[in-house]
N, C-alpha and C positions, 0 to 999 in steps of 0.2 A: 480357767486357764489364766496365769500370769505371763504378762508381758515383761520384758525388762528396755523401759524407753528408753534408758541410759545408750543403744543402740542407733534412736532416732538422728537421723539429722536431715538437714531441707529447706523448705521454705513454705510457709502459708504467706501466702500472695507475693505481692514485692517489698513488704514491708514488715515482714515478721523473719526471722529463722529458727531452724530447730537446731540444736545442737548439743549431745550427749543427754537430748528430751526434754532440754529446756529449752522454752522460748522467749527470743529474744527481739523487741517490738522497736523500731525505729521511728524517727519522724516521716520517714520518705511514705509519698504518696503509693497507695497500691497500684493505682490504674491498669488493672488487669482487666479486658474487656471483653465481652463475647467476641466471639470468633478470632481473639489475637492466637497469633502463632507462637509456641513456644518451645524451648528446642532444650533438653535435657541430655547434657555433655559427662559419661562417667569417666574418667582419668584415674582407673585400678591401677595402675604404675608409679602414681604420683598422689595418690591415695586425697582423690579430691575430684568434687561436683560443681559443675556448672548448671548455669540457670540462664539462657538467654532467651532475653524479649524482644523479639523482633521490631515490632512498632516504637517502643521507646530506644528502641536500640541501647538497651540494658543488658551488663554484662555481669550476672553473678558468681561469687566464687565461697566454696565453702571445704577447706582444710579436715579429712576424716583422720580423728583417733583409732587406726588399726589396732591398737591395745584394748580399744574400748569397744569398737564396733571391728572386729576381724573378718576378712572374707570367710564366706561368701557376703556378697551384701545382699539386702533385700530391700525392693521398690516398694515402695508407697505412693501410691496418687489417689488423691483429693478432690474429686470433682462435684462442686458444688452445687452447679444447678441441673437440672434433668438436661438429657441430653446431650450434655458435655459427653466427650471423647478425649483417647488417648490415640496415636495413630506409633505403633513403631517401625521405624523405618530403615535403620540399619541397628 
């Protein structure tokens, strides 16, 4: 089965994004910790994803190419260590 990542977009931790499946690595620290809260904002209207980090009170923001990734969208979550969760809640 082929993927087409050109789809992708996101983030690996707080210091990486994905975007049309490429990734893109910054200086900023990740400090993503067990048990932080983190809150996953979709903006279908405004064709754009958020990323908030509760404890650093980080606000991300990431612009989707509807020509390149069109509705519907599809979620990906990454959970690295055992036991992680995803909770959704509206």
């Amino acid at each position: 089965m082929e993927i087409d990542n050109r789809s992708l977009y996101g983030w690996w931790g707080l210091n990486s994004i994905v975007v049309n499946g490429r990734v893109q690595r910054s200086n900023e620290k990740n400090d993503i910790k067990t048990y932080d809260r983190l809150t996953l904002i979709i903006k279908c209207d405004h064709q754009q994803i958020e990323l908030e980090h509760h404890r650093t009170k980080r606000l991300l923001q990431l612009s989707i190419d509807i020509t390149i990734c069109p509705f519907p969208w599809k979620i990906v979550v990454e959970l690295p260590t055992y036991g992680d969760c995803v909770y959704i809640i509206q």
